[in-house]
matplotlib code that plots the C-alpha trace (Angstrom):
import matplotlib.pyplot as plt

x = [0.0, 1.1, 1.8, 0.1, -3.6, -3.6, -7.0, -7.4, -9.2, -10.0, -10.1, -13.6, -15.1, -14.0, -15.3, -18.8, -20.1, -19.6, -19.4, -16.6, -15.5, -15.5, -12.9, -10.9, -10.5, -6.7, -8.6, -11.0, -8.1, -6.3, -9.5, -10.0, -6.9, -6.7, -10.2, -9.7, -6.8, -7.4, -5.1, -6.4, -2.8, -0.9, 2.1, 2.4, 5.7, 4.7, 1.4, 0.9, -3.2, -4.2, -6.0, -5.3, -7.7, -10.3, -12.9, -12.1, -10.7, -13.4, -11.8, -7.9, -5.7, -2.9, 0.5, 1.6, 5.4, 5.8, 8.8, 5.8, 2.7, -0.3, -3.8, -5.4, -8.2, -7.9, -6.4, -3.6, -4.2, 0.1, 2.2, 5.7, 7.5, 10.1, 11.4, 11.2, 15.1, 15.1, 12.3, 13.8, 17.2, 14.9, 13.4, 16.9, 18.2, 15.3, 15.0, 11.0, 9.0, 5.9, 2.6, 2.0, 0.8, 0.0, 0.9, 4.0, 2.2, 4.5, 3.5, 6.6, 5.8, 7.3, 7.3, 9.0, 11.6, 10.9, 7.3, 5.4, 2.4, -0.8, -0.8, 2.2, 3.0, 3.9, 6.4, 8.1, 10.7, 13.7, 15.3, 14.3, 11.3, 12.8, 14.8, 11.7, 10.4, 13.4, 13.4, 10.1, 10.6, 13.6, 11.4, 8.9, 11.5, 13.0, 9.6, 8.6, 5.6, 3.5, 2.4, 4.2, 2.1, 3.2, 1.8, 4.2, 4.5, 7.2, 7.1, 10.3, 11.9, 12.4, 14.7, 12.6, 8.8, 7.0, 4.2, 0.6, -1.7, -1.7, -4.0, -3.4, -4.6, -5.7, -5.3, -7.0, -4.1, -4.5, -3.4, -0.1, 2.6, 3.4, 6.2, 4.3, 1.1, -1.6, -1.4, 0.2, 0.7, -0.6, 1.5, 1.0, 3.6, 3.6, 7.0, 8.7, 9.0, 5.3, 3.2, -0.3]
y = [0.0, 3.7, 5.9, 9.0, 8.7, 8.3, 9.1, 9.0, 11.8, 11.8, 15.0, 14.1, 13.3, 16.4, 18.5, 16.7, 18.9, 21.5, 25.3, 26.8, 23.2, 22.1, 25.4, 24.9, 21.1, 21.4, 24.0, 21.1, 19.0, 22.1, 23.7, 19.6, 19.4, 23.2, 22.4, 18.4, 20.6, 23.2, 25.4, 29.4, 30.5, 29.7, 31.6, 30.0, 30.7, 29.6, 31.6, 31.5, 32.6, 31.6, 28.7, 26.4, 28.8, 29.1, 27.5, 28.5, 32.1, 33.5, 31.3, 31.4, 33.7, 33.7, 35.5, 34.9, 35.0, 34.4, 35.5, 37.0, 38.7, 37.2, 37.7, 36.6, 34.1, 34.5, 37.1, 36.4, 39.0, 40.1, 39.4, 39.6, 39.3, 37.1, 33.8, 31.1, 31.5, 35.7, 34.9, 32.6, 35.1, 37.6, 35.7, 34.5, 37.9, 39.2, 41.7, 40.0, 40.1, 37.6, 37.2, 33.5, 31.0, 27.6, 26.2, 26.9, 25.4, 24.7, 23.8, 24.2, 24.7, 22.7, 19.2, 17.4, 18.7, 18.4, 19.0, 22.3, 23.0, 24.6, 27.4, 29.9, 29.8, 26.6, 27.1, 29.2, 28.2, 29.3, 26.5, 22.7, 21.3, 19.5, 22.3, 24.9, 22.4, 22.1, 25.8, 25.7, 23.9, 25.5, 28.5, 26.3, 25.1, 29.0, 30.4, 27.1, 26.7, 23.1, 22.2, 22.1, 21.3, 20.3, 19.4, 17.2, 13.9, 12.4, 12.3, 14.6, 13.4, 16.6, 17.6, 17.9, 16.7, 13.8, 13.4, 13.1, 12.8, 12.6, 12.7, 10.9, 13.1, 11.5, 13.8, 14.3, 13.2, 16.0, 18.2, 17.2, 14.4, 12.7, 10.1, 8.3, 8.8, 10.9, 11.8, 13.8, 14.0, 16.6, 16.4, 17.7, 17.2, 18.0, 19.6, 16.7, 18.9, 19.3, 16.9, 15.7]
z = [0.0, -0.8, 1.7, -0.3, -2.0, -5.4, -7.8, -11.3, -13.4, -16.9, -18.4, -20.8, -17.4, -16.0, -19.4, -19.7, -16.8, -19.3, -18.9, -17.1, -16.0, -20.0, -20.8, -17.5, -16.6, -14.8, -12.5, -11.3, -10.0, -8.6, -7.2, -5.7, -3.8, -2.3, -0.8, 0.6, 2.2, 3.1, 1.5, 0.6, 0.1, -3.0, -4.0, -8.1, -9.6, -12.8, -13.0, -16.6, -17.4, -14.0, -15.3, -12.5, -10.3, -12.7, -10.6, -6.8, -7.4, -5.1, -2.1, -3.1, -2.5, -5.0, -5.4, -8.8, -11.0, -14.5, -16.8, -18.7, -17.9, -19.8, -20.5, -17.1, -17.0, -12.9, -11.8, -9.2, -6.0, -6.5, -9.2, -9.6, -13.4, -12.5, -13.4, -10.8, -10.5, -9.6, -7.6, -5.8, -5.4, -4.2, -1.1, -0.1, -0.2, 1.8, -1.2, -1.9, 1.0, 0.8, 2.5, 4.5, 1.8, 2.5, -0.9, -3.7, -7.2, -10.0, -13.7, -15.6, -19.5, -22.7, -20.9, -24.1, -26.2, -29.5, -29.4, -30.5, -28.4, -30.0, -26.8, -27.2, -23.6, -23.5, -25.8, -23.2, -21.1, -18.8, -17.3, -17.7, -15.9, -13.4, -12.2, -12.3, -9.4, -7.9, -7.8, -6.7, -3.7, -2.4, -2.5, 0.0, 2.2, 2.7, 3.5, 5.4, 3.9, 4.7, 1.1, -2.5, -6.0, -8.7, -12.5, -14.8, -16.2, -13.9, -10.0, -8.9, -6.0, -3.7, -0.7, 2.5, 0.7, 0.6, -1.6, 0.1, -2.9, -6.4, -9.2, -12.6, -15.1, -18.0, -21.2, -24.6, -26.6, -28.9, -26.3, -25.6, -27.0, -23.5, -23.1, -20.9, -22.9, -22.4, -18.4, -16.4, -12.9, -9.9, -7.0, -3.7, -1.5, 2.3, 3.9, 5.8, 9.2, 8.9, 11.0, 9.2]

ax = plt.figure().add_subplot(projection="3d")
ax.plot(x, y, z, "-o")
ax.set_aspect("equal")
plt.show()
């Protein structure tokens, strides 16, 4: 037996509800996990459109960076224009002072190399994946904060998190060319010196 919970969504599922949930299916499982734990604090260093908080952005509080500032779908409550890596400099440095949050989300773009995606923004990458997570979470760990998320294809094994649940996302294949097929995965992960 695991020692996280693990569920399965399939994105048609998620879109037959239609409206909002048919244009926005990520922010389902995003909007799922910040309830079941209660977290109203996100700081999302890959903010993107705000897409991920399509569906809760009345009850989340988000602080948002991005290299680039795009047209909002959810509009974060601060936002820096940073890359995950100056963000990161500036809280070490104690030259970016943050608000509490309860959460760091990452969603790093352009999963797989070779592949063009049909949204611009994923196109659009500083960095690698796996080190925009890394980066992530070493922004968690220096502002001690209890709960990390993160949406790719692999687990990442991180310094100082365990992962508590995770969702298999199943994909329309259309949407993106996934080595391990159409999924990917959401992560939450829960800060190892932070009791359940």
């Amino acid at each position: 037996m695991s020692e996280f919970v693990v569920e399965r969504v399939d994105q048609r599922d998620v879109q037959r509800r239609g409206g909002c949930f048919s244009k926005y299916p990520t922010s389902f499982v995003v909007c799922y996990l910040l309830r079941r734990y209660g977290i109203r604090k996100v700081l999302d260093v890959t903010y993107g459109e705000g897409r991920f908080y399509y569906l809760c952005k009345d009850e989340v509080i988000v602080v948002g960076s991005d290299p680039v500032k795009r047209e909002w779908v959810a509009a974060p409550r601060e936002f820096h224009q940073l890359n995950v890596f100056q963000f990161y400099g500036m809280v070490r440095d104690g030259a970016l002072r943050l608000p509490k949050v309860d959460a760091v989300v990452a969603d790093p773009p352009k999963w797989t190399r070779n592949a063009t995606y049909r949204r611009s923004a994923f196109n659009y990458i500083i960095g690698t994946p796996e080190l925009i997570i890394e980066y992530a979470s070493r922004i968690a760990r220096l502002t001690k904060t209890t709960y990390l998320l993160t949406h790719y294809k692999d687990l990442v094994e991180l310094d100082g998190f365990k992962p508590v649940h995770v969702v298999e996302y199943v994909l329309m294949s259309r949407y993106l060319n996934l080595r391990n097929g159409s999924k990917s995965l959401f992560i939450l992960f829960r800060s190892e010196g932070v009791s359940p």
